[in-house]
N, C-alpha and C positions, 0 to 999 in steps of 0.2 A: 661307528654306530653309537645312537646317543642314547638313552633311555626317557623316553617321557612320559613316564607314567605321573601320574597326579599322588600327592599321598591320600592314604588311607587312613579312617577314622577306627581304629580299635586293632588287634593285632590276630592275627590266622596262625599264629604262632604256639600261643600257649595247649591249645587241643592237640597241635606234631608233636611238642617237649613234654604231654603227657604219656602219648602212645610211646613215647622216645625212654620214659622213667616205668613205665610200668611193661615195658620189654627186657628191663634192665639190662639197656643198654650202654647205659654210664656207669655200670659198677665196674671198679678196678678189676684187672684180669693178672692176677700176680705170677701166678703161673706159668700164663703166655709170655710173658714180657722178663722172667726169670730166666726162661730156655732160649729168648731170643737176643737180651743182651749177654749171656753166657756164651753163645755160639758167636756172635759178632764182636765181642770184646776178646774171644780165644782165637777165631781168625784173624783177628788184629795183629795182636802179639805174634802168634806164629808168623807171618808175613814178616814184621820186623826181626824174627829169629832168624828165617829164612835169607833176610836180608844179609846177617851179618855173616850165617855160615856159608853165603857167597862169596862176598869179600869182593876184590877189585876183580871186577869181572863184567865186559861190557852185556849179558844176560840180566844184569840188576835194569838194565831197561823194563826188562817183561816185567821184576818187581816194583817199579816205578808205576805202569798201568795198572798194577793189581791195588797199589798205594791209594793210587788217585779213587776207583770205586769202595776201597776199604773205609777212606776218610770220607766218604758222601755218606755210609752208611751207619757209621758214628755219628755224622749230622744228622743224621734221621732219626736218630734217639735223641739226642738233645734236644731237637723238633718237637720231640714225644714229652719230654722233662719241662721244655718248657712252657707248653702248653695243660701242664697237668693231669695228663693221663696214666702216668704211672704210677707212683704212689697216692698216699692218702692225704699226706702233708704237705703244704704249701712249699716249707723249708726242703725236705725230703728232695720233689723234683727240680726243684730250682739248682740243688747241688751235682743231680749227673747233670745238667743241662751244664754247669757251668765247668764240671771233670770233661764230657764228652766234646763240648766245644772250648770251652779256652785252654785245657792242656791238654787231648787227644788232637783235634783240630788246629788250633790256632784260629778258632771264631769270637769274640766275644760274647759272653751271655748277655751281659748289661744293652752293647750295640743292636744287638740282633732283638732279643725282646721289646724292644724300646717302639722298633720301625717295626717290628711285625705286626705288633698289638693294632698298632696308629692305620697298617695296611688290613688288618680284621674286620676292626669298627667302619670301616669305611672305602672297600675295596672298590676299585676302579672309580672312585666319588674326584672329579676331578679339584685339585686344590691340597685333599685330604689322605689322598692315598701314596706313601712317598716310592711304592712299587710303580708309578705311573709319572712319578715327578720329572721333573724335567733333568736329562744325564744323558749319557751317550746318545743313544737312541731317545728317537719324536716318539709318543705313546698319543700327542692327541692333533689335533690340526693347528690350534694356539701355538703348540712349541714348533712344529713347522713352517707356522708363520713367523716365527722369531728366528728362521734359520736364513738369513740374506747371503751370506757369502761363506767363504771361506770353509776350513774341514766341517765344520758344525755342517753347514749342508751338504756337503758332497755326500755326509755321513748321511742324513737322510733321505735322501736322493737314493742312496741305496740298500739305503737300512736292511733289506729283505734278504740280499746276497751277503752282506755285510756281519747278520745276523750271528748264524754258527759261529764263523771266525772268532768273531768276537768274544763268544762263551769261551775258547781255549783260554780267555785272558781272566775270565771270572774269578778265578780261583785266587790270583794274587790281588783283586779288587775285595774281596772278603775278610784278606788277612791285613791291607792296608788300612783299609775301614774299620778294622776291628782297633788296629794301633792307634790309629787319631782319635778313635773314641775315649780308649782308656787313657793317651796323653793329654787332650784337651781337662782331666777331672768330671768330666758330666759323668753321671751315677753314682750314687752315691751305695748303694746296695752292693753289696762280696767286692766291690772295688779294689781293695789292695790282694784279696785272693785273687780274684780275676788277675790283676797285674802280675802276679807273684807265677800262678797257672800258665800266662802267655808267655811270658818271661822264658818260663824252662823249656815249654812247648819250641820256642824260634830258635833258642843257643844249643836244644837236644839237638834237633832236627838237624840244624846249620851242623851242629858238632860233629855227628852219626854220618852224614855225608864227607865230610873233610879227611873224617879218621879212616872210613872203609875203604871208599872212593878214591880213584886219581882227577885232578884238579877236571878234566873233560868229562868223565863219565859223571860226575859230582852235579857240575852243568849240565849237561841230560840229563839225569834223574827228573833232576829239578823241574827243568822244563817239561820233563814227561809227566812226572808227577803233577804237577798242578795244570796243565792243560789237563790231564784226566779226569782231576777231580773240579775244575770251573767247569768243563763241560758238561760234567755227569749231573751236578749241582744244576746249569742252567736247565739243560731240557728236563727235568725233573719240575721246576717250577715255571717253565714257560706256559706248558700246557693249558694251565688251571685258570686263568685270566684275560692274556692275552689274546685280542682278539672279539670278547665277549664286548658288550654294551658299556659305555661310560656311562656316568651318572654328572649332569651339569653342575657347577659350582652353585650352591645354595638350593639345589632341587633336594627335597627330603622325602624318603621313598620308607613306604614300614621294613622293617627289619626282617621276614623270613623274602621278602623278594626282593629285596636289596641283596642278600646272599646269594640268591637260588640262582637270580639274574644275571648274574656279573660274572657267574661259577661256571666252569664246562668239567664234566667229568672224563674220564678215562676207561673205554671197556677192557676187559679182558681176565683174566684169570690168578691166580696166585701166583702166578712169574711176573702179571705185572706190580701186582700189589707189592711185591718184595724188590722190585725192580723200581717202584717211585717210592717206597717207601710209606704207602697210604696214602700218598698225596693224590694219586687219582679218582680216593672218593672227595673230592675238594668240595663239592657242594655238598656233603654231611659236614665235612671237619669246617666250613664253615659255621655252619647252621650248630652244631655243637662242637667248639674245639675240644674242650677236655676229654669229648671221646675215646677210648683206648681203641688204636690202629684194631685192635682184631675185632673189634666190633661194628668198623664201618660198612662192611659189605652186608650185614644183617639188616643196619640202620640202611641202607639206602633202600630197600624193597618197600620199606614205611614211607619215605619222605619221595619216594617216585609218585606212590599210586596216593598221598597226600596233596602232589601236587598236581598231581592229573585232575583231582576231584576238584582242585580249587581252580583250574583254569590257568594254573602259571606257567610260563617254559621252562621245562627241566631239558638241560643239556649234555647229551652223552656224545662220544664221537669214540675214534679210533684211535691210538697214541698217532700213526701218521695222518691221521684227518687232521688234529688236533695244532700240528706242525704247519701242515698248508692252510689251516686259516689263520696262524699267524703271523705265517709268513706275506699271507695276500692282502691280510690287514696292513703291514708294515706299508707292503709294497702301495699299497692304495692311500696311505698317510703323505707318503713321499711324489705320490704324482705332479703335482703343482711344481714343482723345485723340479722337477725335469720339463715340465713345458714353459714354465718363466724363467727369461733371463735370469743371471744372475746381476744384485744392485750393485754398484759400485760406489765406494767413497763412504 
């Protein structure tokens, strides 16, 4: 689905970012975010206690799942640091972002900030959004057509079933990407922290497994553990995007429907809020990232019936609605590659 809307002469923007400042809905919530990384940083550790006074014992599996959602939920504060909703200072969030993902995690701050900002300013903008870029998976019909033979098509051909599986792999796609970012030198920002954080983060971990562990159960873990946690990580951010309207390369759309458009939200309650981690109000944390997570549910009741008034589509669905349209997306991307041959030579 393409977007063609025309741009717009002046922005519908600044009147939502008033009603948005004078609900005070941007102010820091220190509070909330005191008792929530307290509770998430103590069931961290505990788990790792957990871990050790199990010892060689094939039940460290069950700890390895519990691993895997532990560490997406560390990345969800990091998420939170480095988007600037937690503290007041630039400096301030940039350091759990960089504690929470490059030594609790093994993410890169420098990596991950760099591609997210680039996927903010310009979500599903074909060319400019690198969540959309060309990589495993076709996101638009262009990279489909560049798929002639070999696993590249097969893979879109069936991208749709192909999907989930995939996410089990996410997790070591996260930590790999994080290492070539900081090997390559690019960032110049916490760079040797960053390196020094990942550093201990991969030789703990590797260490904590070899020491407790027998060489097999060491390999599970592993396995378990990061299947838990790429998976938990993907379907957390598939939702928000996939599926919704592209934006054609060089088309310029104004900036509150360039967000609203491209966004689908997530219904549901405080289990899911805590369950994506805020990400399911994705068309607020668009629209304002620095939001604090506990303020997005208030924010959206303004920027729904904001956008009712203005005539734009605001997109809510189900967490499984959310799945089957982008799964039918996928599948609908890959048609062509099952009814043409494949070219040869």
């Amino acid at each position: 689905m393409t977007l063609t809307l025309e741009t717009r002469r002046g922005s519908d923007f600044s009147a939502l970012s008033r009603q948005i400042r004078e609900a005070k809905l941007l102010d820091r919530r220190y509070g909330n975010y005191a008792v929530r990384i307290s509770a998430t940083l103590g069931t961290f550790s505990a788990a790792w206690v957990a871990f050790v006074l199990l010892g060689d014992s094939w039940f460290q599996l069950i700890t390895a799942g519990l691993m895997g959602v532990l560490f997406t939920q560390v990345a969800f504060l990091g998420h939170d640091g480095g988007h600037q909703q937690i503290l007041r200072t630039r400096r301030g969030n940039e350091l759990v972002c960089v504690i929470a993902g490059d030594l609790l995690v093994g993410l890169s701050f420098g990596w991950w900030v760099d591609k997210h900002n680039r996927h903010h300013s310009h979500p599903n903008h074909e060319g400019q959004d690198p969540d959309i870029g060309d990589g495993v998976l076709a996101f638009t019909t262009g990279q489909v057509a560049a798929r002639h033979r070999g696993l590249g098509r097969f893979i879109a051909r069936n991208q749709a079933f192909l999907f989930f599986p995939l996410l089990l792999l996410e997790g070591l796609n996260l930590h790999v990407a994080s290492a070539r970012y900081l090997m390559s030198g690019a960032g110049r920002r916490y760079r040797r922290l960053e390196i020094g954080l990942f550093t201990i983060h991969i030789l703990g971990y590797l260490a904590a497994l070899v020491v407790v562990l027998s060489p097999a159960q060491a390999i599970a873990f592993f396995a378990i553990h990061q299947a838990v946690f790429g998976f938990y990580m993907g379907c957390s951010f598939a939702p928000n995007h996939k599926g919704m309207p592209t934006i054609p390369a060089g088309r310029k759309i104004d900036f509150l429907r360039r967000q609203v458009l491209t966004s689908r939200n997530v219904r549901g309650g405080p289990f899911t809020d805590f369950l994506l981690g805020g990400l399911n109000y994705q068309v607020e944390h668009h629209l304002f990232p620095n939001m604090p997570r506990p303020s997005l549910r208030k924010a959206q009741v303004l920027v729904r019936e904001y956008c009712a008034a203005h005539g734009i589509l605001y997109t809510e669905t189900s967490l499984v609605g959310s799945y089957a349209t982008v799964l039918r997306y996928l599948h609908s991307l890959g048609a062509p590659l099952r009814q043409a041959p494949a070219r040869v030579g």
